[in-house]
VEXDREN-2710 file (C-alpha; in Angstrom, 1 decimal):
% VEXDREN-2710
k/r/px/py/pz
1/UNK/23.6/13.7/17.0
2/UNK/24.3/11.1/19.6
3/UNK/24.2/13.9/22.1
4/UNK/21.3/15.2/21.0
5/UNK/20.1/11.3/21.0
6/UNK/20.6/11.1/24.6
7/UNK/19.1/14.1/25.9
8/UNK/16.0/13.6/24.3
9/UNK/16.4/9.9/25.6
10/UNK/16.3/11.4/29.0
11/UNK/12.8/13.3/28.8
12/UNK/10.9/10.2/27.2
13/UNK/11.9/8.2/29.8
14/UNK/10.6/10.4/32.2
15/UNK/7.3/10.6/30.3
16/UNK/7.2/7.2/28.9
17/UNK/5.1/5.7/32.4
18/UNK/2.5/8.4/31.7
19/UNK/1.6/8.4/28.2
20/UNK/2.0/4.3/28.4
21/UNK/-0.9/4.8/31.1
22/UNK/-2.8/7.1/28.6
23/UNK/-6.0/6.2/27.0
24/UNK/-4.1/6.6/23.4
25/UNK/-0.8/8.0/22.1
26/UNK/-0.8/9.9/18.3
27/UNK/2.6/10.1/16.2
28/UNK/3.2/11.3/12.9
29/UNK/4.9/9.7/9.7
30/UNK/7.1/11.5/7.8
31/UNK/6.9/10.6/4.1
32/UNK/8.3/12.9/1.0
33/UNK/6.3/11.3/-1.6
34/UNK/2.6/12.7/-3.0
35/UNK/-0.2/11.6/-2.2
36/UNK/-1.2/8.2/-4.0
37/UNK/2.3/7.3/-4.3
38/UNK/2.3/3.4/-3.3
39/UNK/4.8/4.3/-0.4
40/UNK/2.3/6.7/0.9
41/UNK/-0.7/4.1/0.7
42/UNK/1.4/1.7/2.5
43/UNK/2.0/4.3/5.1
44/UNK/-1.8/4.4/5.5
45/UNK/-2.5/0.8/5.6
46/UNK/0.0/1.0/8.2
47/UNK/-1.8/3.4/9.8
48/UNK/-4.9/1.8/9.7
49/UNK/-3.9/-1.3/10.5
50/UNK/-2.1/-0.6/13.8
51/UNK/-5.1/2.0/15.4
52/UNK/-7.2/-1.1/14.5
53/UNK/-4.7/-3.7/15.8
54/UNK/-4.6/-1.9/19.0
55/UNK/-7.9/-0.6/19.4
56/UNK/-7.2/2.8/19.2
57/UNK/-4.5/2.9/21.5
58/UNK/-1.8/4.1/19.3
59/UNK/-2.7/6.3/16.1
60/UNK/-0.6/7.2/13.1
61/UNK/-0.8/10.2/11.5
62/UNK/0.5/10.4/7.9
63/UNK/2.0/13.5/6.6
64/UNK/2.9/12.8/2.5
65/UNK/4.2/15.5/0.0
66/UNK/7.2/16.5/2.5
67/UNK/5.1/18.7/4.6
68/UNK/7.0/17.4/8.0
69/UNK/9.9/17.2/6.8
70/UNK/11.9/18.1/3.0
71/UNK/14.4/15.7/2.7
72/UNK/14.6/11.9/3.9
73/UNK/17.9/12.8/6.2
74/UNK/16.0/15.7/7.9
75/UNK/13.4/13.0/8.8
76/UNK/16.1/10.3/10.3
77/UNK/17.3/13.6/12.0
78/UNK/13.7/14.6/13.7
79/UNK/13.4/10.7/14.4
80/UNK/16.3/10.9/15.9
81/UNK/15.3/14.0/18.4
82/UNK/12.1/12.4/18.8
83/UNK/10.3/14.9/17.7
84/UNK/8.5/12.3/14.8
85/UNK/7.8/9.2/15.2
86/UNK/8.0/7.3/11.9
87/UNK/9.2/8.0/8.5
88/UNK/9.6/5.9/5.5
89/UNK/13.4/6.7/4.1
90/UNK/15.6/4.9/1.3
91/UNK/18.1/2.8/2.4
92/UNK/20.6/4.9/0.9
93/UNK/21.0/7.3/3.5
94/UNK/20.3/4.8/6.2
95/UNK/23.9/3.4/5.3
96/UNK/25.6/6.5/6.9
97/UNK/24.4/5.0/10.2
98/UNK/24.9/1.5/9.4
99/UNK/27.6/0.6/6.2
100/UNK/26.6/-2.5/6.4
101/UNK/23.5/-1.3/4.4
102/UNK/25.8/-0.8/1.5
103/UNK/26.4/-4.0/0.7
104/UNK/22.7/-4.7/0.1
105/UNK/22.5/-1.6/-2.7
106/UNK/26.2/-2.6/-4.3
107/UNK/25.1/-1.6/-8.4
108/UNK/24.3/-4.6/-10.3
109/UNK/24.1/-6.9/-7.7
110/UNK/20.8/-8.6/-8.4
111/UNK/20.0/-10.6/-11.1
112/UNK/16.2/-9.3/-10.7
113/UNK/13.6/-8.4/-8.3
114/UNK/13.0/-11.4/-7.5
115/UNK/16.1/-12.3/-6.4
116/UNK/16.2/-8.4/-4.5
117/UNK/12.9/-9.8/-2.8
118/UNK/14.6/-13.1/-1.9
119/UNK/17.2/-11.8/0.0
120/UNK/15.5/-8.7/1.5
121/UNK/12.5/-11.2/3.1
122/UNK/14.9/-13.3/4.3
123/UNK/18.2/-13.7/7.2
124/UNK/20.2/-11.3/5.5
125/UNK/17.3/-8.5/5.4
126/UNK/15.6/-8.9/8.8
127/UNK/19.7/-9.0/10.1
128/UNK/20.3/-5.4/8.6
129/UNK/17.0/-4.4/9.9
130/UNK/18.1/-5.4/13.3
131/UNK/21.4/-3.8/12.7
132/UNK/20.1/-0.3/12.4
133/UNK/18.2/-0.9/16.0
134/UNK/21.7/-1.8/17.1
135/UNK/23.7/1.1/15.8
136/UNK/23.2/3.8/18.4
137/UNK/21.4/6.0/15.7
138/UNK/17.8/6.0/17.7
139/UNK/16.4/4.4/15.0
140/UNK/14.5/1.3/14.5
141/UNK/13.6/-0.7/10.8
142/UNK/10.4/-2.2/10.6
143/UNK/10.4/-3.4/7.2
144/UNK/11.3/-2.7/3.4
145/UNK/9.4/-2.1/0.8
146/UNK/10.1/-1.8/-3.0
147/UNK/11.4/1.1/-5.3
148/UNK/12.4/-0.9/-8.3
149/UNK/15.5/0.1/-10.4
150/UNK/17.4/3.3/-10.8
151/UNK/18.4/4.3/-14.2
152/UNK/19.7/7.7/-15.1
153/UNK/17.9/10.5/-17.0
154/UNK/19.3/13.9/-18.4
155/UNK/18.5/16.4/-20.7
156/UNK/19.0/15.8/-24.7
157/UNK/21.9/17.8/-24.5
158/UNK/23.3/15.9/-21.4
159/UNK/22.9/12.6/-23.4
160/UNK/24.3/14.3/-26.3
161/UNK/27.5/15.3/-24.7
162/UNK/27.9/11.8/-22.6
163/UNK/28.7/8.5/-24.0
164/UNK/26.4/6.0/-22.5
165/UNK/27.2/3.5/-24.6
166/UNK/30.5/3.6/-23.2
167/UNK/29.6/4.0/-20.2
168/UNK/31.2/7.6/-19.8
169/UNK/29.6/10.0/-18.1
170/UNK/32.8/12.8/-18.4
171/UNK/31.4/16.3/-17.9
172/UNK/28.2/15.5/-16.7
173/UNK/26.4/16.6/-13.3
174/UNK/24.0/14.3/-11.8
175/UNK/22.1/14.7/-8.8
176/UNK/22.5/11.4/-6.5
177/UNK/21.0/10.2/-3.3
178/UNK/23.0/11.7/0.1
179/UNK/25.2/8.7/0.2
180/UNK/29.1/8.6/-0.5
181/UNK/28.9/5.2/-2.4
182/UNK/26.4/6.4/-4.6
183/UNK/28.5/10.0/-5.2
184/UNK/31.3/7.5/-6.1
185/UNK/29.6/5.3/-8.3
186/UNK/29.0/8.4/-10.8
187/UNK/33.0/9.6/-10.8
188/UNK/33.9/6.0/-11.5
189/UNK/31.6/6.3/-14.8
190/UNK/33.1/10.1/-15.3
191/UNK/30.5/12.5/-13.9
192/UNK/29.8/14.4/-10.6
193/UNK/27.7/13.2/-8.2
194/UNK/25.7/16.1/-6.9
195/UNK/24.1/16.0/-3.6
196/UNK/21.8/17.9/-0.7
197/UNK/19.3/18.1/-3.6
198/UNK/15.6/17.3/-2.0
199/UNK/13.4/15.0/-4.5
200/UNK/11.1/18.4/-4.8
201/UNK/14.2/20.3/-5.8
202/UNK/15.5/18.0/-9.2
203/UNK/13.1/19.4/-11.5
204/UNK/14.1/23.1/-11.3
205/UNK/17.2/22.4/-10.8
206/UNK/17.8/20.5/-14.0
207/UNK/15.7/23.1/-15.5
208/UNK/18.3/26.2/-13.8
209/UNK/21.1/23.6/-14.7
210/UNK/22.2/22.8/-11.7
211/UNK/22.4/19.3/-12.6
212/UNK/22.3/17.6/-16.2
213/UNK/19.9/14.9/-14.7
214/UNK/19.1/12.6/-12.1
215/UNK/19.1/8.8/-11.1
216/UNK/15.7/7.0/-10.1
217/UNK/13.0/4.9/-10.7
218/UNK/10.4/4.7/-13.1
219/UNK/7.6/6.1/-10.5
220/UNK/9.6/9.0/-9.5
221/UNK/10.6/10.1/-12.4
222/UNK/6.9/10.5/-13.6
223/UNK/5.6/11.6/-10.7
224/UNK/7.4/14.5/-9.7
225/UNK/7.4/15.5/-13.4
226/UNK/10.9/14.9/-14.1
227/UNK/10.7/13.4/-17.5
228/UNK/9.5/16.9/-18.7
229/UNK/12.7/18.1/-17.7
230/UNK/14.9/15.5/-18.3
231/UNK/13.3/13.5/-21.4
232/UNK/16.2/10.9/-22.1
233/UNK/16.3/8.0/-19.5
234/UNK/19.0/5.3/-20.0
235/UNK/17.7/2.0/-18.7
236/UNK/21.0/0.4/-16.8
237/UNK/19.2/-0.3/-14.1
238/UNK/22.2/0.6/-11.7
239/UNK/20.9/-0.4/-8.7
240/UNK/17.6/-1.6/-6.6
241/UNK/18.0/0.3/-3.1
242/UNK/14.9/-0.7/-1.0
243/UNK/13.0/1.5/1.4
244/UNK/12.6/1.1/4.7
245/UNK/9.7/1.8/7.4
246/UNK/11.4/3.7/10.5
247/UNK/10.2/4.0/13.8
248/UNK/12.1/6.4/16.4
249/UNK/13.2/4.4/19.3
250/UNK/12.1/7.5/21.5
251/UNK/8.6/6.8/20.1
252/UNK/8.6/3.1/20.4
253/UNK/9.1/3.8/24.5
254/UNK/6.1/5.8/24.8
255/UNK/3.9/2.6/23.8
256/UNK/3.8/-0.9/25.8
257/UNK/5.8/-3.7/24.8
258/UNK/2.8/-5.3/23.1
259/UNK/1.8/-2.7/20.9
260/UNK/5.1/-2.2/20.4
261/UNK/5.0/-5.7/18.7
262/UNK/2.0/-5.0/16.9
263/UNK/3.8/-2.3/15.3
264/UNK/6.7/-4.5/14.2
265/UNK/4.3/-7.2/12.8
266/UNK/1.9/-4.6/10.9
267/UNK/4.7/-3.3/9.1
268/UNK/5.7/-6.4/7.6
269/UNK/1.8/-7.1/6.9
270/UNK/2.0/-4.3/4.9
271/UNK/5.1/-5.2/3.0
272/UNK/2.5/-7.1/0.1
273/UNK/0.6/-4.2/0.3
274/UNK/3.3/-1.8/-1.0
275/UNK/4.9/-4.1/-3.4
276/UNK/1.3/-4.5/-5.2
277/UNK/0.7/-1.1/-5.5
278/UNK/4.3/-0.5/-6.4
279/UNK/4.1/-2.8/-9.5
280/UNK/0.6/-1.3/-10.6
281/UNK/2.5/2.3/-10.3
282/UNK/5.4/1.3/-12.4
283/UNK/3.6/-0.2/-15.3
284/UNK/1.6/3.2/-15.6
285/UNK/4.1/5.5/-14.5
286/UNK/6.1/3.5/-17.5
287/UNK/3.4/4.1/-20.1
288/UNK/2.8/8.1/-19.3
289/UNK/6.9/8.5/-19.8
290/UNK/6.3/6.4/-23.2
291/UNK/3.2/8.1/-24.1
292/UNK/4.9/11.5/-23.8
293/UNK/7.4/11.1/-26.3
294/UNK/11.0/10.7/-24.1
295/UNK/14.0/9.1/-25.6
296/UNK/14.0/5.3/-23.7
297/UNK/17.7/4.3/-24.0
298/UNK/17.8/0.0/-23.7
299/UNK/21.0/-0.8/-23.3
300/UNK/22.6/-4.4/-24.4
301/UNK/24.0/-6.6/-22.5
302/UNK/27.4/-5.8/-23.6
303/UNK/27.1/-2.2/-22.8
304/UNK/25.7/-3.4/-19.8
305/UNK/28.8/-5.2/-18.9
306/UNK/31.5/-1.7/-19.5
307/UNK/29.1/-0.4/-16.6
308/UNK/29.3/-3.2/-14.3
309/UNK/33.1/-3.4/-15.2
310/UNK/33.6/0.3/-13.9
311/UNK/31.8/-0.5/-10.6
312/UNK/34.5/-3.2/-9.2
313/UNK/36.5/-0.6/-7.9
314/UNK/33.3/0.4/-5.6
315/UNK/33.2/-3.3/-3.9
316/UNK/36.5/-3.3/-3.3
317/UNK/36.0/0.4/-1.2
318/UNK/32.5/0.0/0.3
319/UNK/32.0/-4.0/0.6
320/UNK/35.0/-4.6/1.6
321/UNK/34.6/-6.2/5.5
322/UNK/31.1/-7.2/3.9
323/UNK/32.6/-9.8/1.5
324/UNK/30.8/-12.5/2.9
325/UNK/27.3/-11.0/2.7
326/UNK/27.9/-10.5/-0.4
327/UNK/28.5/-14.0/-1.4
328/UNK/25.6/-14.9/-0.1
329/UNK/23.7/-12.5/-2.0
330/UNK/25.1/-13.8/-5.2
331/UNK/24.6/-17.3/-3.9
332/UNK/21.3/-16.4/-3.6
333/UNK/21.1/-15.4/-7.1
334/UNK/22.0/-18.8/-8.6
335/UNK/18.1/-19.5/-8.0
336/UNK/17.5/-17.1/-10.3
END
């Protein structure tokens, strides 16, 4: 890929001069949610905000419903060969470029949103944001903004055959995002982490039992319909993995430094944005799961603590050279 990276390097720099020169320059955003999804509308407030911002000059076209592109990795991977110019991607598979990522998405590492929000808006967010510009990967993060909690869901014969009170997940195929600490996080509780599963893709294939469930947030699983599938969905509240607003660093050469800047400052303008319409999605997203009739599986604080036990093994394998980041998160936390 970091071939590839460099070729295509090669040819922007060759037409950057021209197209910076042009009256306007048009990119597409990548983005595998539906339409009215609050990612999406933040994606179009971006939009809109930077062909106002720079009077036209650059233009943003916003693709939802993964018509560009089917998974989140097969975006980073067009970004990456310049042939897109922005996509909005989870964390999670941002990590495989830079690990430090991981120790921002640990399970049970924040106390609450808030204290999620506290430490993504400031020094430790913007540094991993600058980190991924830094990697080599051709990508560059513009902002975060929120997904909530993931929480597993399965099948009533899935929930059956596990023992979430326990904590044991023996016997049980999940689907989980492309990311090896999240594929570990599941054997430590007992199951199988299942991945190269697109977010389109979970509902049939819990329905062809492929998988016995999934992991995600209250949003997606009522939007893409998943609850019908999977009607049980265990609140642990595993982990809070933001997204993140990617440019291409191809793309960002075919505008001028200041739009460039623009860019950068309208995605964090529309951080607000997103998280407002992400908390108005979640509350109804919430009641149509309730509404419907699934199984909503609280779990107490003692359970809670069996799953947070299991997960020290995963800090000790993915956070470790990251130990002092993570202090500081939990420092954070003491606000909280």
């Amino acid at each position: 890929m970091k071939k590839l990276f460099a070729v295509a390097l090669a040819l922007v720099l060759v037409l950057a001069l021209a197209s910076m020169a042009s009256a306007e320059v048009v990119f597409q955003l990548a983005e595998t949610h539906a339409e009215g999804y609050p990612t999406t509308l933040a994606d179009q407030e971006f939009a809109r905000l930077v062909e106002e911002r720079t009077e036209g000059r650059v233009k943003i076209e916003v693709y939802s419903g993964s018509v560009l592109a089917d998974s989140e990795n097969t975006a980073i991977e067009m970004l990456q060969a310049g042939t897109l110019g922005f996509t909005r991607v989870s964390a999670s598979p941002v990590a495989s470029y830079v690990p430090a990522l991981n120790a921002i998405q640990l399970p049970y590492l924040y106390k609450n949103a808030e204290h999620e929000w506290a430490v993504l808006d400031g020094e430790i967010g913007q540094t991993m944001l600058n980190a991924i510009q830094e990697s080599g990967s051709g990508l560059i993060g513009l902002c975060y903004y929120d997904s909530g909690a993931r929480s597993f869901y399965i099948t009533k014969a899935a929930y059956e055959k596990g023992n979430f009170a326990e904590a044991d997940l023996t016997g049980l195929k999940i689907r989980m995002q492309n990311n090896p600490m999240m594929v570990r996080m599941i054997e430590l509780l007992g199951g199988t982490g299942v991945t190269g599963i697109g977010a389109n893709e979970v509902y049939s294939s819990i329905q062809t039992g492929v998988v016995d469930g999934a992991e995600n947030n209250w949003p997606t699983y009522q939007n893409m319909g998943d609850y019908e599938a999977a009607p049980v969905y265990v609140l642990d509240y595993h982990t809070r993995v933001p997204e993140i607003l990617i440019m291409s660093e191809l793309a960002s050469m075919m505008v001028s430094p200041e739009d460039l800047e623009i860019i950068k400052q309208t995605a964090k303008d529309t951080e607000a944005y997103e998280k407002e319409q992400w908390a108005l999605k979640e509350q109804s997203a919430e009641q149509i799961i309730r509404d419907a009739g699934c199984t909503i599986v609280d779990l107490t604080p003692e359970q809670l603590a069996i799953y947070e036990e299991k997960m020290a093994p995963l800090y000790d394998e993915f956070g470790a050279g990251y130990e002092d980041i993570i202090e500081q998160i939990k420092a954070v936390g003491e606000n909280f």
